[in-house]
PAGUSE-477796 format. One record per residue (C-alpha): residue number from 1; y, z, x. Coordinates in steps of 0.2 Angstrom, whole numbers, plus 5000, padded with zeros to 4 digits. Each point is the difference from the previous one (the first is absolute). Example, Ala and Ser with C-alpha at 12.3 -4.5 7.8 and 13.67 -1.06 7.14 Angstrom:
GUDREN   kolti      Y      Z      X
GUDREN       1   4978   5039   5062
GUDREN       2   5017   4997   5006
! end
This chain:
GUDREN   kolti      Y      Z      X
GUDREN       1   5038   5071   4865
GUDREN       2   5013   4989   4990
GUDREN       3   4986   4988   4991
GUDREN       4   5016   4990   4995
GUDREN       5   5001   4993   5017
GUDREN       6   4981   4992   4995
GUDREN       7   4999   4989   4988
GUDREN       8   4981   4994   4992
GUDREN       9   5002   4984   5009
GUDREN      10   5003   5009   5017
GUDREN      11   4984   5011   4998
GUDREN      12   4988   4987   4994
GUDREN      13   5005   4987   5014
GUDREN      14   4997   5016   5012
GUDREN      15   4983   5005   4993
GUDREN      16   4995   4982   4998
GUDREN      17   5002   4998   5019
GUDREN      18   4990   5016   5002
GUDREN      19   4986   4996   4989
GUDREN      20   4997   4981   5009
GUDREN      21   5002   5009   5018
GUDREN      22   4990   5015   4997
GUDREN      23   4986   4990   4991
GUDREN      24   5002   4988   5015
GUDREN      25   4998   5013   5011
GUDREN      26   4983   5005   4994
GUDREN      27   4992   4983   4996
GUDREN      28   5002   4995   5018
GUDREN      29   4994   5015   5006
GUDREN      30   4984   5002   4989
GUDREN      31   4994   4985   5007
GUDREN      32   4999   5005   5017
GUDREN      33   4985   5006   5010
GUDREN      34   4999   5019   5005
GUDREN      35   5002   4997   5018
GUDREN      36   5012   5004   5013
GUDREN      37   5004   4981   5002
GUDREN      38   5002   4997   4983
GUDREN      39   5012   5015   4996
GUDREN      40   5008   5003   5013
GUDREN      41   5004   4981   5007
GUDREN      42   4996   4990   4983
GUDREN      43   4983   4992   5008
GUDREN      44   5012   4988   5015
GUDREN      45   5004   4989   4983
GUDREN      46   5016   4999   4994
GUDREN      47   5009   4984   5001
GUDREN      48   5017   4995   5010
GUDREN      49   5010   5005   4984
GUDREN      50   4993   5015   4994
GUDREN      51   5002   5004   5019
GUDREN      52   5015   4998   5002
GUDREN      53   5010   5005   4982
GUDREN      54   4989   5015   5005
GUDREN      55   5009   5003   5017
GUDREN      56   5017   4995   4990
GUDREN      57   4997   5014   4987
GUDREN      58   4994   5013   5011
GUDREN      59   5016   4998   5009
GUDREN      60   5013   5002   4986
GUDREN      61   5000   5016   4990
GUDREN      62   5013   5011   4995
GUDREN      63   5009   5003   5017
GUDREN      64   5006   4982   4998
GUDREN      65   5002   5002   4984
GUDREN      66   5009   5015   5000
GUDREN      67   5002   5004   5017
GUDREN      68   5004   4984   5007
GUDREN      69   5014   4994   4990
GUDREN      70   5007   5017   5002
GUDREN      71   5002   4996   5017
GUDREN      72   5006   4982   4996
GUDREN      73   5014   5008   4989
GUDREN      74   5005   5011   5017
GUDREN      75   4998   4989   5013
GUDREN      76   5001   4980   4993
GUDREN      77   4988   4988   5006
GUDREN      78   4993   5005   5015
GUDREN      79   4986   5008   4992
GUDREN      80   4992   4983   4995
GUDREN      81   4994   5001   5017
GUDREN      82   4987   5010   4996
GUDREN      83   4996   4985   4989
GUDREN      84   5005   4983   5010
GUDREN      85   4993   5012   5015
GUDREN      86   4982   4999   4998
GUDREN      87   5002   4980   5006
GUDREN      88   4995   5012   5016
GUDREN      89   4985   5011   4996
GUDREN      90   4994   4987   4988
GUDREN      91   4998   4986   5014
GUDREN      92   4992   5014   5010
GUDREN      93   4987   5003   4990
GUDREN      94   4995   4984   4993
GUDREN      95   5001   4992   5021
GUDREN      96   4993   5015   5008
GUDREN      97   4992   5016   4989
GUDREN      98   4991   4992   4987
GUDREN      99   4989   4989   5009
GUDREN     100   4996   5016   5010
GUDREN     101   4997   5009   4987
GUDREN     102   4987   4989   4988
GUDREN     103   4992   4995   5015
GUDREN     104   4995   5019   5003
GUDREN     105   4994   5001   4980
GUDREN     106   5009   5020   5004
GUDREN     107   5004   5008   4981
GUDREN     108   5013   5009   5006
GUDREN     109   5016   5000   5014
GUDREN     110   4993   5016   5008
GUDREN     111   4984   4991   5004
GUDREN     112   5007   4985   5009
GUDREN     113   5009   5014   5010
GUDREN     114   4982   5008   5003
GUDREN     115   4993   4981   5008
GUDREN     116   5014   4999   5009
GUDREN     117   5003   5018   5007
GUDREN     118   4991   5015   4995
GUDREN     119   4995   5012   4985
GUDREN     120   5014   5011   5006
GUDREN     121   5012   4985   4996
GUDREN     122   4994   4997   4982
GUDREN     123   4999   5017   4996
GUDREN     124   5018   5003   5004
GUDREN     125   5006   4982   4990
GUDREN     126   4989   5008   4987
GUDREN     127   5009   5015   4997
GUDREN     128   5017   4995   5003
GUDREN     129   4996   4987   4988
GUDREN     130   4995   5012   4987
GUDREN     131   5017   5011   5001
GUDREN     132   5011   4983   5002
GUDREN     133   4991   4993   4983
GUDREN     134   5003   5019   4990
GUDREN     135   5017   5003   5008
GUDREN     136   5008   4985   5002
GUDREN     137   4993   4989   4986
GUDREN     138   4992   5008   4985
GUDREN     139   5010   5016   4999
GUDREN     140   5018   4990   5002
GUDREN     141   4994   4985   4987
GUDREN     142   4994   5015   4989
GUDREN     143   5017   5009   5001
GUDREN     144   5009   4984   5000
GUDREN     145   4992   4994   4985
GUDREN     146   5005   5018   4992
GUDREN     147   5019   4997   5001
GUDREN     148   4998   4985   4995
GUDREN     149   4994   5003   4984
GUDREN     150   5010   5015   4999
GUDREN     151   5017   4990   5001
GUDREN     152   4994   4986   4992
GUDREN     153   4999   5009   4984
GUDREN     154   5008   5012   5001
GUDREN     155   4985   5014   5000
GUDREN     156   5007   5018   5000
GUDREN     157   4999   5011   5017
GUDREN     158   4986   5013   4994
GUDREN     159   4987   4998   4985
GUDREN     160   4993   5016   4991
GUDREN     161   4981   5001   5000
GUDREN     162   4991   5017   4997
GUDREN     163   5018   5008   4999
GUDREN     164   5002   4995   5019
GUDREN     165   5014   4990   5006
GUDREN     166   4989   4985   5010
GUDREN     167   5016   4990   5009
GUDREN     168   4996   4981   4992
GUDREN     169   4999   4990   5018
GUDREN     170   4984   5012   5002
GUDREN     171   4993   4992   4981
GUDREN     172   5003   4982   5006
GUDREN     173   4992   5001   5018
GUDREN     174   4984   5009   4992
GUDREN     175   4998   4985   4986
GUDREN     176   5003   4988   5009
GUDREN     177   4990   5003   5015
GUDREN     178   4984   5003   4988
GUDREN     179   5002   4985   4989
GUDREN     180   5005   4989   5016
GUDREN     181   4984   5008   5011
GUDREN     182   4987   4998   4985
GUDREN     183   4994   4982   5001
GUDREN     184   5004   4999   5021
GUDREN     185   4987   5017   5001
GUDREN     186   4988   4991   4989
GUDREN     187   5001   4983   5008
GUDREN     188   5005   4998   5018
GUDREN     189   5006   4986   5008
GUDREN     190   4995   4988   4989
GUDREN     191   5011   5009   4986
GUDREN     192   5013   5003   5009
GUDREN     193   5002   4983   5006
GUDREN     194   4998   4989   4984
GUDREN     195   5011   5012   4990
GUDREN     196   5014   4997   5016
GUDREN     197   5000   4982   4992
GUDREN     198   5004   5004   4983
GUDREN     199   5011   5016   5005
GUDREN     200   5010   4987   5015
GUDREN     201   5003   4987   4986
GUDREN     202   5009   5014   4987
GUDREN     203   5007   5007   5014
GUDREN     204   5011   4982   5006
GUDREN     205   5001   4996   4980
GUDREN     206   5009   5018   4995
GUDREN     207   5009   4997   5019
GUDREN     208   5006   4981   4996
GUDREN     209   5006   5010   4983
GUDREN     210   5013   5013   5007
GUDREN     211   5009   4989   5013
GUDREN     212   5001   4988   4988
GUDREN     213   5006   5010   4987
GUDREN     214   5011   5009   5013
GUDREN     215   5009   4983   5006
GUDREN     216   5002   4994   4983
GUDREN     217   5011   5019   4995
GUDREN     218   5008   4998   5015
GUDREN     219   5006   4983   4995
GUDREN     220   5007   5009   4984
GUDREN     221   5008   5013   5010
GUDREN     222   5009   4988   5008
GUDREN     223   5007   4987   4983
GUDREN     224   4986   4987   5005
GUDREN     225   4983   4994   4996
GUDREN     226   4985   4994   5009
GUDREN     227   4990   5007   5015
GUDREN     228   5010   4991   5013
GUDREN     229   5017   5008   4993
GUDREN     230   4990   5020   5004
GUDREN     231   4993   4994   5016
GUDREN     232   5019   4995   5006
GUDREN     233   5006   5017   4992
GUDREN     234   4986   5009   5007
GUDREN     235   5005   4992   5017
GUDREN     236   5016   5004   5001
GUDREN     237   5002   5020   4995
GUDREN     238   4985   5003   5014
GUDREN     239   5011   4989   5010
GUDREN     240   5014   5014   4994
GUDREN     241   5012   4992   4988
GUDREN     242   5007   5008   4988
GUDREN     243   5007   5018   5007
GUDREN     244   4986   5011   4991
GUDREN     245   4987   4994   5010
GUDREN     246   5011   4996   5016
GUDREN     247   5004   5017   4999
GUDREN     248   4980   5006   5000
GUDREN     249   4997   4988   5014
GUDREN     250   5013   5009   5009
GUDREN     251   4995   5015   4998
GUDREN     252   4982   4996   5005
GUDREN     253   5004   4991   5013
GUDREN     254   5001   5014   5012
GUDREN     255   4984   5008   4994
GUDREN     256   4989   4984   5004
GUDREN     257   5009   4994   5015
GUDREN     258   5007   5016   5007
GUDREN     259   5016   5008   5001
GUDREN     260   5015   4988   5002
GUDREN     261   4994   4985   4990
GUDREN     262   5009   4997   4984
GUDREN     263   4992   4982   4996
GUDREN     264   4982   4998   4997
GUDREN     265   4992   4982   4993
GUDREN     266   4988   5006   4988
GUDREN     267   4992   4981   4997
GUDREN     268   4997   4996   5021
GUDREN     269   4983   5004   5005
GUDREN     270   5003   5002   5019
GUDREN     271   5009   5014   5002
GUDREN     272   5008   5008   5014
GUDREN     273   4989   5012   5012
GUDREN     274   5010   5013   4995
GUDREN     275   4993   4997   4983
GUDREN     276   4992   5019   4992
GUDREN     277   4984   4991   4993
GUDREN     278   4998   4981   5005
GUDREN     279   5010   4995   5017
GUDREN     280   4999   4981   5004
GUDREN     281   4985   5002   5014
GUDREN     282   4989   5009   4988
GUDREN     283   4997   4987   4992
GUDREN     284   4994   4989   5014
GUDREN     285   4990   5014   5009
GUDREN     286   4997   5013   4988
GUDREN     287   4984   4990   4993
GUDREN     288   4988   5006   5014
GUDREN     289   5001   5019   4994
GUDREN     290   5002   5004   4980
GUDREN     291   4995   4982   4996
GUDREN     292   4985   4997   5010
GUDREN     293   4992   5018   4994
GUDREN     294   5005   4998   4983
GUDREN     295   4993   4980   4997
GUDREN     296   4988   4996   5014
GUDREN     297   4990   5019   5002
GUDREN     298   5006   5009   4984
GUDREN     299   4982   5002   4991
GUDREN     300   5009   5000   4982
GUDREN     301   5009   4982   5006
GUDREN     302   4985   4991   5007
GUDREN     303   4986   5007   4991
GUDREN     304   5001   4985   4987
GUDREN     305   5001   4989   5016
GUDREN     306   4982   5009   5007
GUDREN     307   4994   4995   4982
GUDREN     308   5006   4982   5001
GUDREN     309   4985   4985   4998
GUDREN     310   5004   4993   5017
GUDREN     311   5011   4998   5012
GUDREN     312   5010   4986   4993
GUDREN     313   5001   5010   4985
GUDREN     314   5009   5017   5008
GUDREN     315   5012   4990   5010
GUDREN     316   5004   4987   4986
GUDREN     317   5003   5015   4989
GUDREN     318   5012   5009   5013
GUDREN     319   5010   4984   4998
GUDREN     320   5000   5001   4984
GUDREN     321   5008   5017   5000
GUDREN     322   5013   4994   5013
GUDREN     323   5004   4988   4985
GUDREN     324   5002   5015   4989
GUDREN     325   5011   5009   5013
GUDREN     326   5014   4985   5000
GUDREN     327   5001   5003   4980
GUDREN     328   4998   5018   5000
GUDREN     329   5020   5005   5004
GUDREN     330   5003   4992   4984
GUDREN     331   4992   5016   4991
GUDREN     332   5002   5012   5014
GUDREN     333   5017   4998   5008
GUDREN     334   5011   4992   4989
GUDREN     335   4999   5013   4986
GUDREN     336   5009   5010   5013
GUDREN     337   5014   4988   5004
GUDREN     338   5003   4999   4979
GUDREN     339   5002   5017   4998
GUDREN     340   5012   5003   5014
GUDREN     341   5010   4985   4991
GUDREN     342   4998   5011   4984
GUDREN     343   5005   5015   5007
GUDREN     344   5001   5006   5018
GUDREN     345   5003   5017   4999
GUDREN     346   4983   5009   5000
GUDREN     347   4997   5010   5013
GUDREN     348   4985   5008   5012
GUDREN     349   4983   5003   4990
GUDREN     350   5007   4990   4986
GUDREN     351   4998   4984   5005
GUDREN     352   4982   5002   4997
GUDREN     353   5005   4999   4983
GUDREN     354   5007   4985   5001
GUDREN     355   4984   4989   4992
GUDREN     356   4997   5011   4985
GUDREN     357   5021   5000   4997
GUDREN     358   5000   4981   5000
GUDREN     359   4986   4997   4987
GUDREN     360   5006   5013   4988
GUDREN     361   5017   4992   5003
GUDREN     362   4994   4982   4996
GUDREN     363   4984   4999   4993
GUDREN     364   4999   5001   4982
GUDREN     365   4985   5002   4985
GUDREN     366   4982   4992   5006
GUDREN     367   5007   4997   5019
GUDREN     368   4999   5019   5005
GUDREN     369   4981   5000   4996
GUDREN     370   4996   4986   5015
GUDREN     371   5011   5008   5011
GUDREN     372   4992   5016   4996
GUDREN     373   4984   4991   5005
GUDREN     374   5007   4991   5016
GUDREN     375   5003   5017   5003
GUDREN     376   4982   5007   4996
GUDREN     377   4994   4985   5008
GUDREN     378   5007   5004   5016
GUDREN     379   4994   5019   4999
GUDREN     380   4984   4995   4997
GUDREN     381   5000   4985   5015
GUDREN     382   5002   5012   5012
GUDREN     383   4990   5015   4994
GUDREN     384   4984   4993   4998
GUDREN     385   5001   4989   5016
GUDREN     386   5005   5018   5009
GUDREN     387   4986   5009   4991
GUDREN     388   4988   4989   5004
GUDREN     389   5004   4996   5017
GUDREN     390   5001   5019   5004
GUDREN     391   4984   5004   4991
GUDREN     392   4994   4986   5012
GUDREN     393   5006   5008   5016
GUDREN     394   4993   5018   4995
GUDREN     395   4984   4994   4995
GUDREN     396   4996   4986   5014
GUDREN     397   5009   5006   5016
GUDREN     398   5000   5019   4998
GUDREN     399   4985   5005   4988
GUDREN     400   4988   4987   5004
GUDREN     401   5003   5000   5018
GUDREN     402   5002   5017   5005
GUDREN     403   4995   5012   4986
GUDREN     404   4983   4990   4990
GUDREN     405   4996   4985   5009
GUDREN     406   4982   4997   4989
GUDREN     407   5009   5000   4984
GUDREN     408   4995   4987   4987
GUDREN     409   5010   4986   4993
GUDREN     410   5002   5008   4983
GUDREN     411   5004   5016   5007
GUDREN     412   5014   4991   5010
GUDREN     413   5006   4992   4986
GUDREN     414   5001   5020   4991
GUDREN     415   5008   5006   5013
GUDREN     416   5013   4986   4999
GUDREN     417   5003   5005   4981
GUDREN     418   5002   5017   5003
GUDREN     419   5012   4998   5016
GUDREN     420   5011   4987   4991
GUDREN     421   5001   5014   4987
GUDREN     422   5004   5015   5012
GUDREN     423   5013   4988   5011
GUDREN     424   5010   4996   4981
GUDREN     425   4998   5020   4996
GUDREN     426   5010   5004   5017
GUDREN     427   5015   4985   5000
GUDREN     428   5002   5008   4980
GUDREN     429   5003   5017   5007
GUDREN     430   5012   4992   5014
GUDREN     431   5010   4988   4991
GUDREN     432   5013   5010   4993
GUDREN     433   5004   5008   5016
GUDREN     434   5005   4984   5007
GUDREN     435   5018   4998   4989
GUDREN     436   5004   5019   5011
GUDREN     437   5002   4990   5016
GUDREN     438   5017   4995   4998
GUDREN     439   4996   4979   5004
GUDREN     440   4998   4986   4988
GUDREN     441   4980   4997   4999
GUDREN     442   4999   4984   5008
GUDREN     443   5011   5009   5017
GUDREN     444   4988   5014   4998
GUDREN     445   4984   4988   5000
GUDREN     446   5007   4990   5016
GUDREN     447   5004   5016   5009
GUDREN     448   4981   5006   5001
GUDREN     449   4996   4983   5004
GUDREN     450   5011   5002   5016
GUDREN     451   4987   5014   5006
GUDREN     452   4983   4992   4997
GUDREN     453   5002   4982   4999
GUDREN     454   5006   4996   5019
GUDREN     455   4984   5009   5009
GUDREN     456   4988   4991   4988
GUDREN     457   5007   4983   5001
GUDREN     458   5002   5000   5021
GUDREN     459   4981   5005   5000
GUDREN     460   4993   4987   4987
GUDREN     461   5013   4984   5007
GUDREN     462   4996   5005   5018
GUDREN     463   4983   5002   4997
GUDREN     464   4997   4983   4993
GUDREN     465   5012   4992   5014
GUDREN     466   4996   5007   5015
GUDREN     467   4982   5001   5006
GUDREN     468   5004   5014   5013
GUDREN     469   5006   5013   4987
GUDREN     470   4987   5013   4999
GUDREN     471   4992   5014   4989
GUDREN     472   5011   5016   5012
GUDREN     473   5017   4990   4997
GUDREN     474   4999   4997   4983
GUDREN     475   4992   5019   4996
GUDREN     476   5017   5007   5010
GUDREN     477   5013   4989   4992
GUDREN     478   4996   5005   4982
GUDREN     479   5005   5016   5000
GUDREN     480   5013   4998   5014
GUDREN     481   5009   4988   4990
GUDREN     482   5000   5012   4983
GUDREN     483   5007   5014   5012
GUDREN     484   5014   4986   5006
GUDREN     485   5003   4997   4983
GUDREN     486   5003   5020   4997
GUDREN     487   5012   4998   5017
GUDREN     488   5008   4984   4996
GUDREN     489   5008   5009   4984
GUDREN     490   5002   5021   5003
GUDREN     491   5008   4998   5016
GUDREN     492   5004   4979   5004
GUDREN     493   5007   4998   4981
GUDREN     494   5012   5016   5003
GUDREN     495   5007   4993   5018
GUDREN     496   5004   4984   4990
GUDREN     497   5008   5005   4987
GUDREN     498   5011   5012   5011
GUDREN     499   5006   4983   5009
GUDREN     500   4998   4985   4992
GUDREN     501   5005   5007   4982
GUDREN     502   4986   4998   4991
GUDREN     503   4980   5006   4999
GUDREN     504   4988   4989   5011
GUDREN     505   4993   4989   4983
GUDREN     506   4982   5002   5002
GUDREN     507   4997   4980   5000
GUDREN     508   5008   5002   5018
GUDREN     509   4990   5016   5005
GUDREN     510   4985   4993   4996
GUDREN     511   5004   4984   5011
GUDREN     512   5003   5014   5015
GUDREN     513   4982   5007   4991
GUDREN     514   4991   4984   5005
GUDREN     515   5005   4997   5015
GUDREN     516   4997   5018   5008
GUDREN     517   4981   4996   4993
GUDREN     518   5000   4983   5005
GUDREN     519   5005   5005   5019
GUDREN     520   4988   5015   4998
GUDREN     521   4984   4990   4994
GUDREN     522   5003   4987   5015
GUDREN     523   5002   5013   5012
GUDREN     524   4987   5011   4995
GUDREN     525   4988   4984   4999
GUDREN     526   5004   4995   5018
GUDREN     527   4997   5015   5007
GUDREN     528   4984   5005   4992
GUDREN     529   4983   4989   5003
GUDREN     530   5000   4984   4990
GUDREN     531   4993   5000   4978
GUDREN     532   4978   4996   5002
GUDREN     533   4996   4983   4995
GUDREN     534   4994   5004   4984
GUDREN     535   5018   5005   4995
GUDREN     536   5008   4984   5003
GUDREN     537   4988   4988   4993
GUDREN     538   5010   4983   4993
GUDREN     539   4998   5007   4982
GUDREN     540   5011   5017   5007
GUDREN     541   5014   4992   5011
GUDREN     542   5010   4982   5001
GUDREN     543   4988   4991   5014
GUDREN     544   5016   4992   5007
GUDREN     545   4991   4985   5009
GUDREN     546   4992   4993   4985
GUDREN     547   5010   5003   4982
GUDREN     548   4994   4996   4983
GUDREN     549   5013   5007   4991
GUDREN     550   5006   4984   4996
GUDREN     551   4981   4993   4993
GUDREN     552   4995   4998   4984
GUDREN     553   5017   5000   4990
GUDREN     554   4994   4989   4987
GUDREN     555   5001   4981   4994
GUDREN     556   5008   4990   4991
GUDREN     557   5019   5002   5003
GUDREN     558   5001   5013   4984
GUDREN     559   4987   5012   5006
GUDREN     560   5006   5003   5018
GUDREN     561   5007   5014   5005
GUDREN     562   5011   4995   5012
GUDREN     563   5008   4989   4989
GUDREN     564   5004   5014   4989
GUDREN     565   5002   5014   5012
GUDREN     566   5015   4988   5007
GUDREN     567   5009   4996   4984
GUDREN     568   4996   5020   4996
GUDREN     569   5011   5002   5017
GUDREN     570   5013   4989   4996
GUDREN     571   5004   5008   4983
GUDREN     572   5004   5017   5008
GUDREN     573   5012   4992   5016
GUDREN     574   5008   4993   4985
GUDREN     575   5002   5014   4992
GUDREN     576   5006   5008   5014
GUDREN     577   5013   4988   5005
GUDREN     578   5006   5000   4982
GUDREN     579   5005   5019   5003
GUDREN     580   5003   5000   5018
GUDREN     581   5021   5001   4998
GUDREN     582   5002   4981   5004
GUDREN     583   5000   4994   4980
GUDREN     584   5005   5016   4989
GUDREN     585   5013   5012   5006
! end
């Protein structure tokens, strides 16, 4: 490693921010209580804020970091909708889920599936939960995090230890992944969540940093000063001024919008349906498969809103996080669009690169050392929330239930230590794997979504909609959809490439996803006999004749939270309207 790329100041700022948020770590969690409640869901106490920065943090790791605004720097703007999106899922769940949800006092999302349905349903939530968590999340933010580091400064390929060659992506997933699991094994939930705070705060801080930073050299680059004068250059060479980067427009115009198209507006968030990753109806529609899985029934999402004091607390705190989601494009998407203004010439894999690039271009002595720890920050965000909700699905819905129902609480808790640490050993071994699929980590993350995510979000929104859906529709239609999602893109994928030009973008095979297991639950549950009344008691399914959704949002005006939920929604149909073709092009 060249240590002249770190300088004192750099390290100390680092290791400063790992001192506070490790010794933060380990306060909280000695003060807990060594039962279930307490470690796995924090003792139901944590307050609208701590829920919330919790959800927020859990959220963004490394693939928006890394892979994220590598696929900003590709394909423009239109991936803030995974951003602006969650206006969507997030008025889902804080309208119809979590009053369901609190009011069953269930620990996990497997267990509501179990009320509702059957054992057979939560075991199989359970377990796809436990390979989407390894596969999809902590082995991609672990290998994500490796290249990171790797190109940020500038580490050689291989290390020698022992006289053995160890490849240095291999070093840097090992490391991290111990020192980020250590206080999340030893603390549960109430660690991981109070930590989230501090790590979401260095996280915007080292964020706010590098697109200001970048703006401001953009500026430069262009004989002028001031923010404004980047954000108008900025504009205008994603826009394709200048024949450098209307060249690379060109050229990847064809790629994203199939063959024939030479223009592409990289700053227009509603793109054509032709579009390879985000065609203009996913946006509207494409919520009800990925997005209601991955922030209504994803266990490492809404754990933190189990755990909340009431429910006033997890919805105001899902609010809160939509408030997050309107600013978070400033630290996750426009990175990308200042690096393509710098220079658009990378190609494929590395545009992943694109993060570390720009702060070692811009950044200088002191400033590396929060960026390295907004970096850490979001590691350590998402693998402690993973390992501890995984831990969480082993112990309660697969060890407990089927395997040793009498065991004690302290040996629960154990056995939640040792699994968090057994999960952490496995996404180690796997992460470096990852880089050898070809695709940019954020496309490879969305791509498993497309086989999981549809099947488990028509059972759960279904299930708490519709009284008449039963425990055989919803046992079929999760594994029929996973085997859809297998069809959709080995044989579909290929039959649409072969005539429209470009592969089916998994944001539209999902859609098709969802709606093969939506027609499949409601067929299935009409013609099988009707759920037993225990399964569809008020605190299970929407009771249509008499709603109280809308009780109990707070008083006075600054603590309701349909006040806030509306000026949450009109922040993001701003922001959409704002990139929507009419205003910038």
């Amino acid at each position: 490693m060249d240590t002249s790329l770190l300088n004192p100041i750099d390290i100390v700022s680092f290791c400063a921010y790992f001192v506070v948020l490790v010794a933060l770590g380990f306060l909280v969690g000695a003060r807990q209580k060594h039962t279930s409640e307490e470690y796995f869901l924090a003792g139901r106490k944590l307050p609208w804020y701590v829920v919330g920065a919790s959800f927020i943090g859990s959220n963004i790791s490394t693939e928006h970091f890394i892979g994220m605004i590598g696929s900003v720097y590709i394909y423009g703007i239109c991936v803030a909708t995974w951003e602006w999106g969650n206006i969507w899922t997030f008025s889902v769940l804080i309208w119809v889920f979590i009053p369901f949800l609190l009011a069953s006092r269930v620990f996990t999302a497997p267990e509501f599936l179990e009320r509702r349905f059957n054992p057979a349903c939560r075991l199989f939530f359970a377990i796809l939960t436990v390979i989407a968590n390894v596969t999809a999340f902590l082995a991609a933010v672990l290998y994500a995090a490796g290249i990171g580091l790797i190109a940020m400064f500038k580490l050689p390929e291989t290390v020698s230890i022992a006289g053995l060659n160890v490849p240095t992506l291999v070093i840097c997933v090992v490391v991290m992944g111990v020192i980020a699991g250590s206080y999340a094994i030893y603390g549960g939930l109430r660690s991981v969540a109070w930590t989230d705070v501090f790590q979401v705060a260095v996280m915007v801080i080292g964020g706010a940093l590098v697109t200001i930073i970048g703006l401001l050299y953009l500026a430069e680059m262009g004989g002028d000063k001031g923010l404004l004068a980047g954000w108008k250059l900025m504009t205008a060479r994603n826009l394709g001024h200048g024949d450098k980067w209307a060249d690379a427009i060109k050229a990847a115009a064809p790629k994203i919008l199939g063959e024939g198209n030479t223009h592409y507006n990289r700053l227009q968030i509603f793109q054509p349906v032709s579009h390879s990753l985000v065609p203009w109806f996913s946006i509207l529609v494409g919520w009800v498969s990925v997005g209601v899985w991955y922030n209504c029934a994803n266990q490492f999402m809404i754990q933190r809103v189990l755990a909340a004091k009431d429910q006033w607390h997890a919805r105001m705190g899902i609010v809160f996080a939509g408030f997050m989601k309107i600013l978070l494009p400033a630290i996750t998407i426009i990175p990308g669009l200042i690096y393509f203004a710098i220079d658009p010439t990378l190609e494929g894999n590395e545009s992943d690169q694109t993060y570390p690039r720009l702060v070692m271009m811009l950044l200088h002595v002191g400033v590396r050392g929060v960026l390295l720890a907004a970096l850490f920050g979001a590691i350590q965000s998402t693998i402690d929330s993973v390992l501890n909700s995984t831990s969480t699905i082993i112990s309660l819905d697969i060890y407990k239930k089927f395997i040793r129902p009498d065991i004690s609480e302290e040996g629960l808790v154990r056995m939640g230590k040792w699994l968090g640490a057994g999960i952490l050993l496995i996404s180690m071994v796997l992460a470096p794997f990852i880089g050898w699929l070809g695709k940019g980590v954020f496309i490879y993350i969305q791509n498993l979504f497309a086989y999981f995510a549809p099947p488990m979000a028509a059972v759960f929104l279904i299930g708490i909609l519709w009284r008449r859906a039963n425990a055989k529709a919803a046992t079929v239609t999760i594994p029929a959809g996973i085997a859809c999602g297998v069809f959709l893109e080995f044989v579909v994928s290929p039959y649409w490439q072969q005539h429209f030009g470009t592969a089916l973008p998994f944001t539209v095979r999902s859609i098709f996803n969802w709606v093969f297991c939506a027609l499949l639950m409601v067929v299935i549950s009409l013609a099988t006999a009707p759920p037993p009344p225990e399964k569809i008691g008020d605190e299970m399914t929407i009771n249509w004749r008499k709603l109280t959704t809308f009780k109990n949002l707070g008083h006075p005006w600054y603590r309701n939270l349909g006040f806030w939920y509306l000026a949450f929604a009109g922040g993001i149909i701003a922001c959409y309207l704002i990139f929507s073709g009419l205003f910038i092009r």
